[in-house]
N, CA, C and O atoms as a GROMACS GRO file, in nm:
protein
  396
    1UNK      N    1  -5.274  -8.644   0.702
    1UNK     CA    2  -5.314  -8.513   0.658
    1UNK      C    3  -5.460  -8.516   0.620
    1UNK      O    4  -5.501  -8.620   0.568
    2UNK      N    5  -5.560  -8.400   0.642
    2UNK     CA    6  -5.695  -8.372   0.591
    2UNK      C    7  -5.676  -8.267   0.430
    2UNK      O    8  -5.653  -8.151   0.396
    3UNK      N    9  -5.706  -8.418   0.364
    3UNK     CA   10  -5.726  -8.411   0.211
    3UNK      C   11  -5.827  -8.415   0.219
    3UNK      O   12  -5.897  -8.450   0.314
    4UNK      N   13  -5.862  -8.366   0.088
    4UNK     CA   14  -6.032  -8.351   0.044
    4UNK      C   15  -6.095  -8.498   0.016
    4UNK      O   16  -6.217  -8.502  -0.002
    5UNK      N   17  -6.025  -8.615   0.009
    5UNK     CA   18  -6.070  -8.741   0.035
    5UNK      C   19  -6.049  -8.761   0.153
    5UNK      O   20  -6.098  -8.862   0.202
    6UNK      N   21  -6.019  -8.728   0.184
    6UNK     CA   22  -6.044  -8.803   0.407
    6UNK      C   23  -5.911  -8.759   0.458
    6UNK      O   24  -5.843  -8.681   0.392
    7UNK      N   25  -5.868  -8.810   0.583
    7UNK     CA   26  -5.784  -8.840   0.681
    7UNK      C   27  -5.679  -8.937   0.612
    7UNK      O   28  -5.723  -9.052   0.606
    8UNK      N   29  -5.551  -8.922   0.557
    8UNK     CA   30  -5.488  -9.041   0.516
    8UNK      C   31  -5.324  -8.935   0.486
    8UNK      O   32  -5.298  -8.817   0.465
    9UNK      N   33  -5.241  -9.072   0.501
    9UNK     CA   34  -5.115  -9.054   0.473
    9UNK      C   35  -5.126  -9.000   0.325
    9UNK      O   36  -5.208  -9.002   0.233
   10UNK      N   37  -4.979  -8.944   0.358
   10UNK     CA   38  -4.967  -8.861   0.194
   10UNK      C   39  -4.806  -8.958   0.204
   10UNK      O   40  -4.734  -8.957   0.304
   11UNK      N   41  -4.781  -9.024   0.093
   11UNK     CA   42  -4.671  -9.130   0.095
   11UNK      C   43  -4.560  -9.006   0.010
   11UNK      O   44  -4.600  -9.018  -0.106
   12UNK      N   45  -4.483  -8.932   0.008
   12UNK     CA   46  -4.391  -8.816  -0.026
   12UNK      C   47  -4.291  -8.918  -0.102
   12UNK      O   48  -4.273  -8.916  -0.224
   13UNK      N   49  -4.245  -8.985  -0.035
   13UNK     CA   50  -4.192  -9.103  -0.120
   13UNK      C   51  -4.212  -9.154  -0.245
   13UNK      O   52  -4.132  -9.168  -0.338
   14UNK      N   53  -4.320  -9.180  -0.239
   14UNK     CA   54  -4.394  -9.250  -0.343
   14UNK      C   55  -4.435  -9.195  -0.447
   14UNK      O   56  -4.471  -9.251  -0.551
   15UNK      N   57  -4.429  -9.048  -0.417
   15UNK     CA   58  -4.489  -8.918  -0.513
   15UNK      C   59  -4.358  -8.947  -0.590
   15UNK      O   60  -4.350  -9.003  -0.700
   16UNK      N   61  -4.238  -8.893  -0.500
   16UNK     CA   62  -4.113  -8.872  -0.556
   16UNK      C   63  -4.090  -8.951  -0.664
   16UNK      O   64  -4.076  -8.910  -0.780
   17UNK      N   65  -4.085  -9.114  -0.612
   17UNK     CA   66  -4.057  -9.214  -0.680
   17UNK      C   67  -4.099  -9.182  -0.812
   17UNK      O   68  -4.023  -9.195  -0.908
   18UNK      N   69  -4.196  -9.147  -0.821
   18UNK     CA   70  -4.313  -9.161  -0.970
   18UNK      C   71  -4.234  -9.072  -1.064
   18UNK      O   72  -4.226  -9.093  -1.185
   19UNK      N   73  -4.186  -8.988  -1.010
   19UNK     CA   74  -4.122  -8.836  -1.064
   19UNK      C   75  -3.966  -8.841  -1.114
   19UNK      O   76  -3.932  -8.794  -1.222
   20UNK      N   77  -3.840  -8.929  -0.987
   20UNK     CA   78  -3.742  -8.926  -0.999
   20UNK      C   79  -3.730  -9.019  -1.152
   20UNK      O   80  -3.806  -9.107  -1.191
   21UNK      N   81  -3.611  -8.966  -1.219
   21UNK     CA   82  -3.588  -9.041  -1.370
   21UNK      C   83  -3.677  -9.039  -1.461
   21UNK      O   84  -3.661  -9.121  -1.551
   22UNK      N   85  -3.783  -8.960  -1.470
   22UNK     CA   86  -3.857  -8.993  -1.576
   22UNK      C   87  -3.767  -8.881  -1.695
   22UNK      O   88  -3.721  -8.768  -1.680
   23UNK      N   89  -3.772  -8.981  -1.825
   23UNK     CA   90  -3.680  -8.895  -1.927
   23UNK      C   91  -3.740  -8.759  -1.966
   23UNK      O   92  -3.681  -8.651  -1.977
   24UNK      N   93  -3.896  -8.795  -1.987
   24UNK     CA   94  -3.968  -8.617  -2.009
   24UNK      C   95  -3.991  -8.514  -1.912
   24UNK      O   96  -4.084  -8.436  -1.932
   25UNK      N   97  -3.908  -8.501  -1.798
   25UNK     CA   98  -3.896  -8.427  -1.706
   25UNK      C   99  -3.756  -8.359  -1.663
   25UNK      O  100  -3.670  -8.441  -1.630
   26UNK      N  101  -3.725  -8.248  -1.658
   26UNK     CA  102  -3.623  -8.146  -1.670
   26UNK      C  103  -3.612  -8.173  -1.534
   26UNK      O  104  -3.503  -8.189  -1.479
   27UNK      N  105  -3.720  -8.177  -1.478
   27UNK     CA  106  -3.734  -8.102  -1.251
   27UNK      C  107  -3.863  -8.055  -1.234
   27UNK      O  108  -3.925  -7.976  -1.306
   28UNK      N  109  -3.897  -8.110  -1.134
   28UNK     CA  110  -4.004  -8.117  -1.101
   28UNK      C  111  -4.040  -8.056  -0.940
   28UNK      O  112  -3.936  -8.025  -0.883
   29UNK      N  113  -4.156  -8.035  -0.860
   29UNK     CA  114  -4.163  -8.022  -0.750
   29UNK      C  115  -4.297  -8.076  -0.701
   29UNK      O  116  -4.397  -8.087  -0.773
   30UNK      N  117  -4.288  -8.119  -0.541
   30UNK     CA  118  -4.466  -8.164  -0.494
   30UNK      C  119  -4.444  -8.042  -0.364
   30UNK      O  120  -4.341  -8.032  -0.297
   31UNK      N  121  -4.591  -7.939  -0.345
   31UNK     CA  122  -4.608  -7.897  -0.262
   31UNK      C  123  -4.722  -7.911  -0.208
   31UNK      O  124  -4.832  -7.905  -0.263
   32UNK      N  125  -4.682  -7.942  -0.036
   32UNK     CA  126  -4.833  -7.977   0.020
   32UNK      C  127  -4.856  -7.907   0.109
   32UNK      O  128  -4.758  -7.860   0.168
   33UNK      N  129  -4.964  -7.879   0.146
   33UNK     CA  130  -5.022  -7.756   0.252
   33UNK      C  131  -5.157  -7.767   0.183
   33UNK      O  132  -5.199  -7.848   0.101
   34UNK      N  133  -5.236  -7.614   0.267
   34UNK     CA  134  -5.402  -7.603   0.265
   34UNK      C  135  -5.379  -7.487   0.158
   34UNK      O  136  -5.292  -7.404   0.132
   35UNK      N  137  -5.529  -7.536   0.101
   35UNK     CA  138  -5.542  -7.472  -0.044
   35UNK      C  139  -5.610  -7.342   0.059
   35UNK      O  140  -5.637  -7.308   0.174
   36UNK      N  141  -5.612  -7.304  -0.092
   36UNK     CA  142  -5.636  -7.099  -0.054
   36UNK      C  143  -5.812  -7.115  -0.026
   36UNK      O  144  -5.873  -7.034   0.044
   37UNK      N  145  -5.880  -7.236  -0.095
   37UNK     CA  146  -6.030  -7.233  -0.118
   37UNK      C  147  -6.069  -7.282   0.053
   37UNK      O  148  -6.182  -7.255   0.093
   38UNK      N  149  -5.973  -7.352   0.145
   38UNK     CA  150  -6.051  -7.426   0.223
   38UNK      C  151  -5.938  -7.469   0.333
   38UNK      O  152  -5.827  -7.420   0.307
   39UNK      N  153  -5.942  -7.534   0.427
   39UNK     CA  154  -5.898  -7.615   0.523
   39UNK      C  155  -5.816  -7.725   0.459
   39UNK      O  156  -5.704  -7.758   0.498
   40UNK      N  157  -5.881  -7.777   0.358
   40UNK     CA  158  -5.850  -7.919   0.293
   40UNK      C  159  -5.676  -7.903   0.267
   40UNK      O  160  -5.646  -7.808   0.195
   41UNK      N  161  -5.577  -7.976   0.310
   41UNK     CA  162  -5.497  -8.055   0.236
   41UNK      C  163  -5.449  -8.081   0.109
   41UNK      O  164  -5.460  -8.200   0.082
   42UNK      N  165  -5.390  -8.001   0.001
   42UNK     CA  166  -5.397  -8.028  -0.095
   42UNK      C  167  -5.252  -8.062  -0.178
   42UNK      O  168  -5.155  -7.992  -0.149
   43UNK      N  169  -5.237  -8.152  -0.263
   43UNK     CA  170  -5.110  -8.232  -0.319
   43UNK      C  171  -5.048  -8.147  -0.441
   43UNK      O  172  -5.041  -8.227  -0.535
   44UNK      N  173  -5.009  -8.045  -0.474
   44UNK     CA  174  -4.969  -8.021  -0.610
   44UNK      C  175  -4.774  -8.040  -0.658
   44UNK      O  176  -4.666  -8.010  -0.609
   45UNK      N  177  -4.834  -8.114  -0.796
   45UNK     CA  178  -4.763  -8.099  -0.852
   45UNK      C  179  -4.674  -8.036  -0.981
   45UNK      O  180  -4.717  -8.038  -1.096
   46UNK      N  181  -4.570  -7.992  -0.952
   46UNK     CA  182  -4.524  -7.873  -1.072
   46UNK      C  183  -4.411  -7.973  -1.167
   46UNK      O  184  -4.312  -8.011  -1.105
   47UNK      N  185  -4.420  -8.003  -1.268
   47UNK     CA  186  -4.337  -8.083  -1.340
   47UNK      C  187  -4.287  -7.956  -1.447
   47UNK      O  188  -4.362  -7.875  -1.501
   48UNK      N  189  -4.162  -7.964  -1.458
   48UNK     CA  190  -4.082  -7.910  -1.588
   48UNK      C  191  -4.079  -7.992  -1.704
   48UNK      O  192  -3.996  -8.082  -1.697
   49UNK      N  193  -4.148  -7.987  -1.815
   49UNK     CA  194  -4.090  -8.110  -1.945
   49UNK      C  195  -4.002  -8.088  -2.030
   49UNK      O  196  -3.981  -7.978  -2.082
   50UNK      N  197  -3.917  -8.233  -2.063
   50UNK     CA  198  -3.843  -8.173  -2.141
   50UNK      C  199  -3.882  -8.105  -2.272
   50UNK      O  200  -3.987  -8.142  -2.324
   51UNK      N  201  -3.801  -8.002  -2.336
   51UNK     CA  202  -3.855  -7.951  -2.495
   51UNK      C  203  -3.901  -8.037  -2.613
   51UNK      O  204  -3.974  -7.999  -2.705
   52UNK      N  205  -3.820  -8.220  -2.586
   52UNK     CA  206  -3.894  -8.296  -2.650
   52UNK      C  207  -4.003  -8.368  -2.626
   52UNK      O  208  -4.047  -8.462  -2.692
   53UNK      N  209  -4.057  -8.305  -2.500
   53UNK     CA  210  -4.182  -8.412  -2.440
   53UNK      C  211  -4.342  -8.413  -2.526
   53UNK      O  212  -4.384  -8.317  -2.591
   54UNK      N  213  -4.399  -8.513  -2.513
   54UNK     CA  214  -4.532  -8.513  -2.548
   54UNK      C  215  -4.622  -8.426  -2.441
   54UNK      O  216  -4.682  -8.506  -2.369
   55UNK      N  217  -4.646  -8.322  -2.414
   55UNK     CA  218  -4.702  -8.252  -2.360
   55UNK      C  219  -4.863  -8.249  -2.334
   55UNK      O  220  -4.916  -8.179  -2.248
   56UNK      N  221  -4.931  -8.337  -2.422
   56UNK     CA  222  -5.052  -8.347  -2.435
   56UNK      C  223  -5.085  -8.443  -2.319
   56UNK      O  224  -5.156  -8.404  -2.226
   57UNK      N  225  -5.042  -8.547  -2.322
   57UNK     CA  226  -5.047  -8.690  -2.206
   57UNK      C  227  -5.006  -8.651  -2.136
   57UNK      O  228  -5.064  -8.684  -2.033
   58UNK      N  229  -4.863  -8.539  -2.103
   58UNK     CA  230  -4.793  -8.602  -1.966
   58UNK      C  231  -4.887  -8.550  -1.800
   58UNK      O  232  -4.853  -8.620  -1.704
   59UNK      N  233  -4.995  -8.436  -1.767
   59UNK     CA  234  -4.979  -8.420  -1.686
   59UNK      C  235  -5.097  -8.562  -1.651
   59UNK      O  236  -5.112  -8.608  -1.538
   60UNK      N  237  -5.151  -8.601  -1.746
   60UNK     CA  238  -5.226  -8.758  -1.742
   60UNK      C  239  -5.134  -8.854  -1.654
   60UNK      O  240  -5.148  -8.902  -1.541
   61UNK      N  241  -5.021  -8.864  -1.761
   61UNK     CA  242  -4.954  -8.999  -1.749
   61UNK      C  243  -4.874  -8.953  -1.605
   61UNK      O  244  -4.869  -9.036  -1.515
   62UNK      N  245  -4.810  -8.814  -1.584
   62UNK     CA  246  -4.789  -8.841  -1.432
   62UNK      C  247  -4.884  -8.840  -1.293
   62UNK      O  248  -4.860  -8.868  -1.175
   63UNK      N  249  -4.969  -8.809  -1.344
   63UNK     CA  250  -5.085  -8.832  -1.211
   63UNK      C  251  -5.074  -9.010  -1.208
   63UNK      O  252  -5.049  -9.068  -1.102
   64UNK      N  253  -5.097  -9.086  -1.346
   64UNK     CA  254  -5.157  -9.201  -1.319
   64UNK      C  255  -5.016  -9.263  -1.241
   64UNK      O  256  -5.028  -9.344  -1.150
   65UNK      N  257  -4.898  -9.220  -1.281
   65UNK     CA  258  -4.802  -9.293  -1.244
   65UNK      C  259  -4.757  -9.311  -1.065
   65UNK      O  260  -4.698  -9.399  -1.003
   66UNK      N  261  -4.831  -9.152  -1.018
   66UNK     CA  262  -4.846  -9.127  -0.898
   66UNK      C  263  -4.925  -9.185  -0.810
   66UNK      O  264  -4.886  -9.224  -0.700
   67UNK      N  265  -5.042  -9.194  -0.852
   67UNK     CA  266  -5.172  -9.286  -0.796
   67UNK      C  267  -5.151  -9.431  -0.786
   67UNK      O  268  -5.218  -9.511  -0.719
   68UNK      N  269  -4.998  -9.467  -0.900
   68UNK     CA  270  -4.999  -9.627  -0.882
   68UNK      C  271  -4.858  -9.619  -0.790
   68UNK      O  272  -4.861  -9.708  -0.705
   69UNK      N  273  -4.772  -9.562  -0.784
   69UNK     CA  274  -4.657  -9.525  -0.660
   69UNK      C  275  -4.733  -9.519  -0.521
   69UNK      O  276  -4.729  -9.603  -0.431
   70UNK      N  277  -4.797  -9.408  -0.526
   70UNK     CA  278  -4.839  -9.381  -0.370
   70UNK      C  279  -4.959  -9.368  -0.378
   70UNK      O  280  -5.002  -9.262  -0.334
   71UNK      N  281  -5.049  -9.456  -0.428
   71UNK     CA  282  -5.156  -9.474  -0.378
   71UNK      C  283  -5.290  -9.316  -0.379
   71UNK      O  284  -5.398  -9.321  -0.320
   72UNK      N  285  -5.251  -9.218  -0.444
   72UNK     CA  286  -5.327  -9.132  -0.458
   72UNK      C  287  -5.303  -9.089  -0.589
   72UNK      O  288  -5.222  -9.131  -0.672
   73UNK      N  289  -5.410  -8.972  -0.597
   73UNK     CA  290  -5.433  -8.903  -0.700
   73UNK      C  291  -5.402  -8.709  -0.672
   73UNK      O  292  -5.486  -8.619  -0.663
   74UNK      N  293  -5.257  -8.702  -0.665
   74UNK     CA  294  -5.252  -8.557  -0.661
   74UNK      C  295  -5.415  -8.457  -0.699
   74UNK      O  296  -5.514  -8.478  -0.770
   75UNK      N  297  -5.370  -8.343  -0.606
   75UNK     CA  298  -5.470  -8.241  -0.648
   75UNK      C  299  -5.463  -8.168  -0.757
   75UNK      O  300  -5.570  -8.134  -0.808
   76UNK      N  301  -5.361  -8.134  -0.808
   76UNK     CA  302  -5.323  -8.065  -0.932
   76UNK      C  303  -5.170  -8.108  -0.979
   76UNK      O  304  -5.063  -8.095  -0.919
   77UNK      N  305  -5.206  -8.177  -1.133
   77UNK     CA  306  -5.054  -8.158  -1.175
   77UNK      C  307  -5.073  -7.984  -1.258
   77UNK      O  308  -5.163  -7.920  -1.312
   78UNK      N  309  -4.953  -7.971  -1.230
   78UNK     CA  310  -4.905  -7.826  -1.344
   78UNK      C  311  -4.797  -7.844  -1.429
   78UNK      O  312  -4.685  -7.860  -1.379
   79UNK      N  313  -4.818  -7.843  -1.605
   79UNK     CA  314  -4.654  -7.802  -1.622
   79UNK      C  315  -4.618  -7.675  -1.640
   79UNK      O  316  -4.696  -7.591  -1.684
   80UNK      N  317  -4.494  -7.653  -1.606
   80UNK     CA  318  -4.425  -7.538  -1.601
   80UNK      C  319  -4.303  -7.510  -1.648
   80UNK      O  320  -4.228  -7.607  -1.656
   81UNK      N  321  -4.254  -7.392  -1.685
   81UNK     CA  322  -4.106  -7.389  -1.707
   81UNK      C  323  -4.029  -7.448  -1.631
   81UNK      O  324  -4.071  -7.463  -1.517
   82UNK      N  325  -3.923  -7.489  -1.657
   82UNK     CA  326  -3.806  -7.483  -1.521
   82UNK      C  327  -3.795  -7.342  -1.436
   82UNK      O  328  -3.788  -7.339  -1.314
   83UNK      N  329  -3.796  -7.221  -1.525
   83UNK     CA  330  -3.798  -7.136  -1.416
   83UNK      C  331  -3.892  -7.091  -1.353
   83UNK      O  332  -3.865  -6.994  -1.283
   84UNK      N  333  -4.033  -7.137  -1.351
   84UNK     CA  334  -4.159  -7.131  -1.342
   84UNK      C  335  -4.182  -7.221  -1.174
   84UNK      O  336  -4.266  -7.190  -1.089
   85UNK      N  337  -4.100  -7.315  -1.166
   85UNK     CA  338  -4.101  -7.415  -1.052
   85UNK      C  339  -4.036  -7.319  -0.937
   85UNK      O  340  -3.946  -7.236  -0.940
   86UNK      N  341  -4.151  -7.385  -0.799
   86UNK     CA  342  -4.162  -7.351  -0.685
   86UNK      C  343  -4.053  -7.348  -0.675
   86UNK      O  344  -4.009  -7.458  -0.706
   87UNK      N  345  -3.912  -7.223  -0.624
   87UNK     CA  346  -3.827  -7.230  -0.539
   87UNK      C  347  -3.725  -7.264  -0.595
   87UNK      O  348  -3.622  -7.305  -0.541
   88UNK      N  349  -3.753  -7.245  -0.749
   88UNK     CA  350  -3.624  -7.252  -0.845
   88UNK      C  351  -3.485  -7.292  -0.792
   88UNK      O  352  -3.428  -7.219  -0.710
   89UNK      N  353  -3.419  -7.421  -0.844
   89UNK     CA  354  -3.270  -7.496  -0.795
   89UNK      C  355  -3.205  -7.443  -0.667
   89UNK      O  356  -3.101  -7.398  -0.618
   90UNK      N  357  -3.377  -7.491  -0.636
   90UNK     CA  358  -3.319  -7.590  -0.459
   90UNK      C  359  -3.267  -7.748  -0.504
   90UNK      O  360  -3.314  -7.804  -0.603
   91UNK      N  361  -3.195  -7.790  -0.442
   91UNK     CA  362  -3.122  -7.917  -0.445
   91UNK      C  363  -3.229  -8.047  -0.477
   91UNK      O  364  -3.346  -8.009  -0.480
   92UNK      N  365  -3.216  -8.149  -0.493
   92UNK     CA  366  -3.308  -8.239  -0.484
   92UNK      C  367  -3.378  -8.281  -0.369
   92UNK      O  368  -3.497  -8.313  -0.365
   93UNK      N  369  -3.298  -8.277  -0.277
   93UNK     CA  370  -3.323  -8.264  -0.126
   93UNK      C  371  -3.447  -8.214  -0.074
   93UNK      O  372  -3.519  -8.256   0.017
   94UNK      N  373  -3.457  -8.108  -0.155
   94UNK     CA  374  -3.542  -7.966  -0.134
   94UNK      C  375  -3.679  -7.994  -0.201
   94UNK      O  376  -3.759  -7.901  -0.194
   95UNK      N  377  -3.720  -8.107  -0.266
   95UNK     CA  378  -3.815  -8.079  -0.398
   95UNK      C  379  -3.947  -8.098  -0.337
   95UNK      O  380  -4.044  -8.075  -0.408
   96UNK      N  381  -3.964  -8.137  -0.214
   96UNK     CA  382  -4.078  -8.152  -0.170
   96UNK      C  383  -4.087  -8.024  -0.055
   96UNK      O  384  -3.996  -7.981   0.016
   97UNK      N  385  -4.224  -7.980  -0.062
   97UNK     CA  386  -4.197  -7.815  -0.027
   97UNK      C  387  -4.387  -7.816   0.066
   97UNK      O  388  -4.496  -7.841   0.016
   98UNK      N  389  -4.358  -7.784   0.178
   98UNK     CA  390  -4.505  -7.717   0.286
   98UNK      C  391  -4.538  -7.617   0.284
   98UNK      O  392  -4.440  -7.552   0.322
   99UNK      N  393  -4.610  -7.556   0.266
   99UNK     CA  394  -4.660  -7.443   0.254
   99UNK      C  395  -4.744  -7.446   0.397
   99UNK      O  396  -4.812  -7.349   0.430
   0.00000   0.00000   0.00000
């Protein structure tokens, strides 16, 4: 895919990985497609936290956790409600989403 860092695999896997089980996360989603600004490729992520989460660190601590899974640095984390997330309870199946 043409990300705004170059030509390179986007590891979807690896995003996931970073994401699946983490305890401060309700549900989460990664959507990839071209941003509205440009051509470029862009990675976002929408995390739900839980009501007891540290909210200050987490969209930190899940980028870093992502960048060490799959090798990048998403374009945007977001948190969001649960009902706030792309495409509200689609299956797990479903959580990775093209625009």
């Amino acid at each position: 895919q043409q990300l705004r860092t170059g030509t390179r695999a986007v590891d979807v896997r690896g995003i996931a990985g970073a994401l699946v089980g983490r305890a401060d996360l309700v549900d989460w989603r990664i959507v990839l497609g071209p941003s509205a600004r440009d051509d470029a490729d862009e990675v976002l992520v929408y995390v739900a936290p839980t009501p007891d989460a540290d909210q200050s660190d987490l969209a930190v601590a899940v980028a870093r956790d992502i960048r060490t899974a799959a090798g990048l640095l998403p374009t945007q984390v977001l948190l969001v409600e649960r009902s706030e997330l792309p495409y509200d309870g689609v299956p797990l199946s479903r959580r990775v989403l093209m625009r």
